[in-house]
C-alpha positions in Angstrom: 151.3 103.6 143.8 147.9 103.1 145.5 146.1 104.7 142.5 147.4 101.7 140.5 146.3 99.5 142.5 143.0 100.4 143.4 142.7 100.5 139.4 143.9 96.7 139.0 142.0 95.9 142.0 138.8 97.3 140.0 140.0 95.7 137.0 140.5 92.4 138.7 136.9 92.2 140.3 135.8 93.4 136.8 136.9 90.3 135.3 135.6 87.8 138.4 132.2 89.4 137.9 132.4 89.1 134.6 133.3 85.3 134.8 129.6 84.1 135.8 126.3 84.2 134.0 123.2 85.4 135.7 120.0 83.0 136.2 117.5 83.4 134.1 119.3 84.1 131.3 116.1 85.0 129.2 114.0 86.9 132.3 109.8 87.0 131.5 107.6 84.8 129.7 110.6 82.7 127.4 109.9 78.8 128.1 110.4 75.5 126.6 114.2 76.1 125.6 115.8 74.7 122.8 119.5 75.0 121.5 121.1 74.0 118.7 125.2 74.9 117.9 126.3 75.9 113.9 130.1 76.3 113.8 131.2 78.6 116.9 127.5 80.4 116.9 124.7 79.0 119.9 121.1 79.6 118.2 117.8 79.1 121.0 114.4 79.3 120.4 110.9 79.7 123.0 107.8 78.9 122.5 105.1 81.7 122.2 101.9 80.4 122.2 98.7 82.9 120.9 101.2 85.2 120.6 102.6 86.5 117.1 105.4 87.0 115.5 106.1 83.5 116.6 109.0 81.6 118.2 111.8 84.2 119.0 115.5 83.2 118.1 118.5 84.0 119.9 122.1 83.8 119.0 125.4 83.9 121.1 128.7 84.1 119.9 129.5 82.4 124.3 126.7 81.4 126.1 126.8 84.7 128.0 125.7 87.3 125.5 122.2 86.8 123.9 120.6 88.8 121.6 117.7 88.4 119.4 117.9 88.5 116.2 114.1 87.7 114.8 111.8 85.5 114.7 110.6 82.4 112.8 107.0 83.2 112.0 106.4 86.5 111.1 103.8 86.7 108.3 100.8 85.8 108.9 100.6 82.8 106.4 103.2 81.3 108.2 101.4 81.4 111.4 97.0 81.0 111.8 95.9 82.3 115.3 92.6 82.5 114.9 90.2 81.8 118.1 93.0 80.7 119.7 93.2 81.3 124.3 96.4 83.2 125.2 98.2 79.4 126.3 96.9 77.7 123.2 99.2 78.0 119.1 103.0 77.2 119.3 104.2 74.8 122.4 107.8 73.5 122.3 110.2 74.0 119.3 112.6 72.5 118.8 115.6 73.7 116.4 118.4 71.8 114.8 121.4 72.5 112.0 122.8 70.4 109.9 124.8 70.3 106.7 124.2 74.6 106.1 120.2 74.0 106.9 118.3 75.4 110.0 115.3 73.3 111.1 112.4 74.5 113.7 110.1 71.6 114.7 107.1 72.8 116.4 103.1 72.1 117.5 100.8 74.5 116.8 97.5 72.6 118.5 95.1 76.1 117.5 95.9 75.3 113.7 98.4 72.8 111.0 99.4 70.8 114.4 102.6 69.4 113.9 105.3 71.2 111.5 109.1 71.6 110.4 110.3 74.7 109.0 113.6 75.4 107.8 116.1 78.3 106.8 120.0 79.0 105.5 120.0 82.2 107.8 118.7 81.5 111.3 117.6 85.3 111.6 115.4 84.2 108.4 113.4 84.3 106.3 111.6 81.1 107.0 109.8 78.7 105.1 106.1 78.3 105.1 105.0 75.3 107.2 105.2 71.6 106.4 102.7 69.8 108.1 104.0 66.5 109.7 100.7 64.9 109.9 102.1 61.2 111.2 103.0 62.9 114.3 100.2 62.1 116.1 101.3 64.2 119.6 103.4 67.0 120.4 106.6 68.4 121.3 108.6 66.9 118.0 112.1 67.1 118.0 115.1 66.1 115.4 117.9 64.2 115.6 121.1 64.0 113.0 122.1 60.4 113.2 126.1 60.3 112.5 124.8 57.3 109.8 123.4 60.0 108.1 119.7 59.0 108.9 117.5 61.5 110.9 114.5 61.1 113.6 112.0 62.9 115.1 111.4 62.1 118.8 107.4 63.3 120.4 105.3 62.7 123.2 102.2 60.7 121.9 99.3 58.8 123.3 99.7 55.3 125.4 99.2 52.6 123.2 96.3 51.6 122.0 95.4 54.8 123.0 94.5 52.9 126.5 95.8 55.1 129.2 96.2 53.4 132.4 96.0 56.3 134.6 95.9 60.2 134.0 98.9 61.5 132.4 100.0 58.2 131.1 102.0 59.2 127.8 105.1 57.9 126.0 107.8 59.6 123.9 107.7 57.9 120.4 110.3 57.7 117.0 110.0 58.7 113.8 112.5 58.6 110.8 112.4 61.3 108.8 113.3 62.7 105.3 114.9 65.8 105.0 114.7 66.0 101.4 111.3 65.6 101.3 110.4 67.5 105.1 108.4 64.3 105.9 108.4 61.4 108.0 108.7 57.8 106.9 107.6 54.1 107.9 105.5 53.7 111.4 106.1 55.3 114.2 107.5 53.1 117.6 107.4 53.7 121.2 111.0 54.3 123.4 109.4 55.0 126.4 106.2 54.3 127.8 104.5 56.5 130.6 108.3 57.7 131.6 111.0 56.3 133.9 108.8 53.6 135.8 105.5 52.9 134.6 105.1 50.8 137.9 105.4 54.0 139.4 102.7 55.9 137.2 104.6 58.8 136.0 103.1 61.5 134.4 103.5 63.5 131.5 106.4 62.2 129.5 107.7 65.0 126.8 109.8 67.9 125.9 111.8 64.6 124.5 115.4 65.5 122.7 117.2 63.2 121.4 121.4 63.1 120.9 124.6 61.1 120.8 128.1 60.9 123.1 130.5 58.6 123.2 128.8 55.7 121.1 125.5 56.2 123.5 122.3 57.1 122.5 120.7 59.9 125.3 117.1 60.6 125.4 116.2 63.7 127.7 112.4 64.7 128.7 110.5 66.7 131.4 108.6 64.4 133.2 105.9 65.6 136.3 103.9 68.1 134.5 105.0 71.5 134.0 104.3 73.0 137.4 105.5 72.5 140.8 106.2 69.0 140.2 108.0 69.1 137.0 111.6 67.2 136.1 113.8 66.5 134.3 114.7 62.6 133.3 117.0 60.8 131.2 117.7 57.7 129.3 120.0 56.0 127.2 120.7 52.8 124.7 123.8 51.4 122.5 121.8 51.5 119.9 118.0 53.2 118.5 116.6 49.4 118.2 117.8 49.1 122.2 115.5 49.4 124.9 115.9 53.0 126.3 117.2 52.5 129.9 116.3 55.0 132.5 119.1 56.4 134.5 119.1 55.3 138.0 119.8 59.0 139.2 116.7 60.3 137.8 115.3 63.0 138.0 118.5 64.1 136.8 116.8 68.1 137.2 113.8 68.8 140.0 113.2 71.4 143.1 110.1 70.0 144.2 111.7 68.5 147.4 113.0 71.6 148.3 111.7 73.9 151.3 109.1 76.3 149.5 109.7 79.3 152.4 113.9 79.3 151.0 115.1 82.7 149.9 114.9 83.8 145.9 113.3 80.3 145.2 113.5 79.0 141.2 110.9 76.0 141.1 109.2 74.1 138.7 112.3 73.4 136.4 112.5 70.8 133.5 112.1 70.8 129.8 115.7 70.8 129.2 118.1 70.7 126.1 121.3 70.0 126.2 124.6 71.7 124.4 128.3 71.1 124.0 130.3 74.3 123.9 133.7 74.2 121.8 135.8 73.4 125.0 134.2 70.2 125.7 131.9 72.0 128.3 128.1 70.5 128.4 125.5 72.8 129.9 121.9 72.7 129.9 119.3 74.8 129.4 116.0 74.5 130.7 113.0 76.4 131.7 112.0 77.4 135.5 109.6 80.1 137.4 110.5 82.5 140.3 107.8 82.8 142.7 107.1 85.7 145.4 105.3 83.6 147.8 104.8 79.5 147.6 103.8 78.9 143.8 102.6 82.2 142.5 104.5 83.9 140.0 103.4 86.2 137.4 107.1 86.2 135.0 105.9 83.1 133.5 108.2 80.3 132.6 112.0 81.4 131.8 115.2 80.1 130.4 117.9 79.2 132.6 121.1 77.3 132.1 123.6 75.3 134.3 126.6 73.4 133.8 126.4 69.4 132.6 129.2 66.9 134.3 129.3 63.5 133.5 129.6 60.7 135.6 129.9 56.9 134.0 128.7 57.6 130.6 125.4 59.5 132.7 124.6 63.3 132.3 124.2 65.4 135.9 123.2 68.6 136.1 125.8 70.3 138.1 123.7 72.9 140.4 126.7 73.1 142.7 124.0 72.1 145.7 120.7 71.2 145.5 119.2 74.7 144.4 119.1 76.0 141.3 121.8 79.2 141.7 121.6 82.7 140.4 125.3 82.3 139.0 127.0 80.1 137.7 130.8 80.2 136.3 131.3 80.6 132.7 134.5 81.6 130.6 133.1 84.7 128.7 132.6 88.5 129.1 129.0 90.2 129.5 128.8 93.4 127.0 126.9 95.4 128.8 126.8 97.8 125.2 123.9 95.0 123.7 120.2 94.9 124.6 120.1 92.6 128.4 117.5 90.0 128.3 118.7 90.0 132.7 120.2 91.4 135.4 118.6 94.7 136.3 118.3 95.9 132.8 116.8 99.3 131.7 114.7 99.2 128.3 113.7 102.4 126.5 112.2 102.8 122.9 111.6 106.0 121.7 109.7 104.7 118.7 112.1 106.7 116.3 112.7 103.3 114.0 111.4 102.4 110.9 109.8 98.7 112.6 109.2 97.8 115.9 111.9 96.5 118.0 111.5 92.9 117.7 111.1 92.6 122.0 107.2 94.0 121.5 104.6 91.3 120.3 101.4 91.3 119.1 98.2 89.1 121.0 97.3 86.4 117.9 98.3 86.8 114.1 97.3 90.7 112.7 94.4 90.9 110.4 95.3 94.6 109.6 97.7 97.0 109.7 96.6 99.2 112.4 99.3 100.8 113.9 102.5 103.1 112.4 105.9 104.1 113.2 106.3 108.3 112.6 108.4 110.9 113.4 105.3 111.7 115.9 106.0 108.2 117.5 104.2 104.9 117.6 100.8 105.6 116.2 97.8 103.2 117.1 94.3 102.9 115.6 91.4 102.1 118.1 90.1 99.0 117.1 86.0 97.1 118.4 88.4 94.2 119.1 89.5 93.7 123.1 91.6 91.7 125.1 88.8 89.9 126.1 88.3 88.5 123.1 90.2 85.9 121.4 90.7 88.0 118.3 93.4 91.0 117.2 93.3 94.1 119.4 95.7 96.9 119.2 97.5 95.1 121.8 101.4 95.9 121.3 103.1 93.9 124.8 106.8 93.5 126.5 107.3 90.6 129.1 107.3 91.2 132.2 111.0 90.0 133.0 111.0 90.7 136.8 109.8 90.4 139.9 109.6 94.1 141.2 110.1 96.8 138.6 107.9 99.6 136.5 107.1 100.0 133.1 106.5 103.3 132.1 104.8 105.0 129.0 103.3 108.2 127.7 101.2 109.2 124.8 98.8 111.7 123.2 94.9 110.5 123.0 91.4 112.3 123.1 88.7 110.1 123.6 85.2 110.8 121.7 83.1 108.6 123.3 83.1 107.1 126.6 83.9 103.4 124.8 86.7 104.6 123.7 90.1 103.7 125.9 93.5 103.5 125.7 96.5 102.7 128.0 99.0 100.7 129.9 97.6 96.9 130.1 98.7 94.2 132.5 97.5 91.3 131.1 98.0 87.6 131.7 95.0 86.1 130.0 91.3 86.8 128.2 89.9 87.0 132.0 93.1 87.9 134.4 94.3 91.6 133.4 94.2 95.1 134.8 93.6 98.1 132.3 95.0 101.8 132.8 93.0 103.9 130.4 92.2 106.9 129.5 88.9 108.0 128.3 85.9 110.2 129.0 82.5 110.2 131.5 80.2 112.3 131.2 82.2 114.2 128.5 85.2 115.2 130.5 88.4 113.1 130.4 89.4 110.9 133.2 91.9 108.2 134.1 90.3 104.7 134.8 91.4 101.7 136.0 89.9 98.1 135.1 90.1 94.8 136.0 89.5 91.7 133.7 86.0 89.7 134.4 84.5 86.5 133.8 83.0 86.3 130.2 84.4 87.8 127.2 83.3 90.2 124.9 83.4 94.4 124.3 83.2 96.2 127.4 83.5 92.9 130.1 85.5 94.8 132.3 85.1 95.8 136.5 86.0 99.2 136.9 87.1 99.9 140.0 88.5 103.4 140.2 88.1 106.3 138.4 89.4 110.0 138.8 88.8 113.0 136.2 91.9 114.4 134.8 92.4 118.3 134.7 93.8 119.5 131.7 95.8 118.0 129.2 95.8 115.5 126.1 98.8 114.2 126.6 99.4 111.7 129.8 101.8 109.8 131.4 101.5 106.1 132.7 102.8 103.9 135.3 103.0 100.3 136.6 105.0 99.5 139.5 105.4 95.6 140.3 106.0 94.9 143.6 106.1 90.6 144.1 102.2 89.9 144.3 101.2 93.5 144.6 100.3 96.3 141.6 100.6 100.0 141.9 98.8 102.2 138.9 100.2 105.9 138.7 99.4 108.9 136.1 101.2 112.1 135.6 100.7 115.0 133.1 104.6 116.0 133.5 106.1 113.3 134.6 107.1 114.8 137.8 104.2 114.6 140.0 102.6 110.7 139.9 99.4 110.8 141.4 98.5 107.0 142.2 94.7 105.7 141.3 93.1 103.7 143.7 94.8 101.1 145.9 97.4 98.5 145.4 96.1 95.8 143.4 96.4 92.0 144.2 99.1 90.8 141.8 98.4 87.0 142.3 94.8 87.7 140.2 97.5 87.9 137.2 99.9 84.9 138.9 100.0 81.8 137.1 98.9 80.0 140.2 95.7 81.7 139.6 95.1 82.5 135.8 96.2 78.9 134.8 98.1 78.5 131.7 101.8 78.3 130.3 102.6 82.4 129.5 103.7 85.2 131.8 102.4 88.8 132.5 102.5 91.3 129.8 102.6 94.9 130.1 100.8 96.3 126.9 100.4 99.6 124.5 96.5 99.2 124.8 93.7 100.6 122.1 90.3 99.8 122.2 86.8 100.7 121.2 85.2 98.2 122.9 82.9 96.5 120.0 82.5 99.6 118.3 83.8 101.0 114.7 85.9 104.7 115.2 88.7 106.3 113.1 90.1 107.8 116.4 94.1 106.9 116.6 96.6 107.4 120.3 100.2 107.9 120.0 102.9 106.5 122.2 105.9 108.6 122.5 107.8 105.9 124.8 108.0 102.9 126.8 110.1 102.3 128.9 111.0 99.2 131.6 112.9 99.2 134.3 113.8 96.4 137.0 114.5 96.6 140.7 115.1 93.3 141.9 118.3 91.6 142.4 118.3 88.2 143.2 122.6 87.7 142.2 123.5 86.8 145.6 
């Protein structure tokens, strides 16, 4: 008798666990959310910026279970990266279905500038590009009319192109054709400089644009997309109305919240909203996890809560004034697919015939210069560095949490004492730190590098160095620890033997770096602005997390 019912006791907190989702839902560098709903399936897209393939999709069968399943821009046609800084090519999609069509509206401000793309088979392939050259802004999204017409809402200049203060922007309509994937007739302005223009609001966009109960609902970040960011809403009886702000607004915001609370989620905004099939609105919107006041190195992520409404007026239901780290939600994790939260453990073995679609490339590949072998994941030094706003042999994972470790090993001999390769932390052209192997004065050692102002081969700081004994092959380390960085090698991957000291993690924060992506923790390959035919192999990497903010 008390075997049973320890067992439905287990089974019972099985199921209450089971009945929340865990903030973020997409941990690391996954911003700008937006959703879109095709029969019972949820499809959501991120922006990526210099970062290629381009514009991850995700697909859930409940809100709870995500898994990728591709990307939208993965040849190199479809997406131009050239000279283009890490926060610069693709800000804010936005995808939409209708009528057995998927559409992806997006900016890419480092090439075509405005596009659409569209596909029968979210996973794709995609088309090539449209430009929408009309749209003179960014952050275009569609909206289905129920009178069969279609729109594209954007954040765009003031008018006249007058601004009367800095950040003065509006959020601007477009109809567009669908047959023809272009837009149609002049532009107007819904909103100018955001909810009170007495009041100079700043940054209007992220706009999205959608229909309940014979109202017309415009939603947009508003604040900028740091500390200060929100999110607002509007609505009209009609498209010809004037938009009316809500009198709640912000509507989404922590900036008046106490910076010192425990497992703080700041900066949130950017939202898009989503009705499930029970009549359930959530939203889904992107926010930042600091260690200390406003330095966080996981970038921007997804995260989702629950939508009430209240008179015809959306609230975001964050059952208090914080965003929480759980929220209810009828569904069941399956903790058999790939986790994208929660402590997860990744390993690839590099035993597939492609790369698992989690790893990304820095900009859009000229070459082929890496292979998949029985041997592992093979990678050709290229001149090219990180440095540099070109291609390096540069294969990255987000860094999805706080504290945790990514782990790798692999098989290299350097010839010349340019030649490195390694685990790479890297947040931008300037902010990184580089675990490399190599060679001084012809014997190996283990190095360790920090990024420097000025780009270009061989702009590094190195500031330790210890020679390694024997052995071609080597393990690495990284240990993230909040706003500090540990660097460990092995040659058995027993004994780690740390080099040098910990390393100031908020030199790779946002706070610092500037910019819109997170940290990255990178298969490195480089031969620093000169030509070799010398090649490393990865056997593994692996990530694990530590933290576990699911109170």
């Amino acid at each position: 008798m008390r075997v049973k019912v320890i067992i439905i006791l287990l089974l019972f907190l099985n199921v209450a666990k089971a009945q929340y989702f865990n903030n973020p839902v997409l941990a690391g560098f996954y911003p700008d959310p937006s959703i879109c709903k095709a029969g019972d399936d949820y499809y959501l897209v991120n922006s990526t910026f210099a970062y290629f393939p381009g514009l991850p999709i995700f697909h859930s069968k409940d809100l709870l279970n995500w898994q990728q399943i591709g990307h939208a821009l993965t040849r190199p046609g479809q997406l131009i990266l050239n000279d283009a800084g890490v926060s610069d090519g693709l800000f804010a999609p936005s995808i939409e279905y209708n009528n057995g069509l998927f559409y992806i509206v997006c900016t890419n401000i480092s090439g075509i500038d405005n596009f659409v793309i569209t596909a029968k088979n979210p996973a794709g392939p995609w088309s090539n590009p449209t430009a929408l050259p009309a749209i003179d802004g960014i952050d275009p999204s569609l909206f289905f009319d129920d009178d069969g017409k279609t729109y594209i809402v954007y954040n765009s200049i003031p008018p006249e192109n007058q601004p009367l203060y800095d950040g003065h922007r509006t959020i601007r309509l477009l109809e567009f054709d669908t047959a023809r994937l272009m837009t149609k007739e002049e532009n107007r302005i819904i909103v100018n400089g955001g909810t009170d223009i007495n009041k100079k609001p700043v940054w209007i966009e992220g706009p999205h644009l959608f229909k309940r109960n014979g109202w017309y609902y415009l939603i947009c970040a508003e604040g900028g997309t740091g500390y200060h960011h929100s999110e607002v809403v509007f609505r009209a009886k009609t498209l010809n109305d004037k938009f009316i702000p809500d009198k709640n607004n912000p509507i989404l915001t922590q900036r008046q919240l106490d910076p010192n609370r425990l497992f703080p989620v700041t900066s949130t905004g950017h939202a898009d909203f989503i009705e499930d099939g029970e009549g359930n609105w959530w939203a889904f919107f992107l926010g930042c996890r600091p260690y200390k006041e406003d330095f966080y190195n996981t970038g921007r992520e997804t995260f989702m809560a629950p939508v009430n409404w209240e008179d015809d007026w959306p609230v975001i239901d964050l059952k208090g004034s914080e965003v929480k780290y759980q929220y209810p939600i009828k569904a069941k994790r399956d903790n058999l697919l790939q986790q994208y939260n929660n402590n997860f453990k990744f390993v690839d073995n590099f035993q597939s015939k492609q790369l698992n679609n989690r790893f990304v490339f820095l900009r859009t590949p000229t070459e082929k210069w890496y292979q998949l072998g029985k041997k592992g994941l093979t990678i050709k030094l290229q001149p090219q560095t990180c440095s540099e706003k070109l291609n390096p042999s540069f294969i990255g994972f987000r860094q999805s949490h706080i504290k945790g470790t990514a782990i790798t090993g692999f098989h290299f001999s350097a010839k010349n004492e340019n030649e490195k390769t390694g685990l790479l932390v890297f947040q931008n052209e300037i902010h990184y730190y580089f675990l490399a192997k190599s060679i001084e004065n012809g014997k190996p050692v283990i190095q360790l590098f920090k990024g420097n102002e000025g780009s270009g081969a061989m702009k590094m700081q190195l500031l330790f160095s210890s020679i390694l004994e024997k052995g071609r092959y080597v393990y690495f380390k990284v240990e993230a620890d909040n706003g500090l960085y540990r660097f460990f090698y092995s040659i058995d991957r027993r004994i780690w033997k740390q080099l040098g000291n910990d390393l100031d993690g908020a030199y790779l924060s946002t706070h610092v770096a500037g910019g819109f992506v997170g940290v990255m923790y990178a298969m490195y390959a480089t031969s620093n602005g000169k030509q070799t035919t010398n090649t490393a192999t990865f056997n593994f990497f692996e990530i694990t997390n530590n933290d576990d903010p699911y109170k």
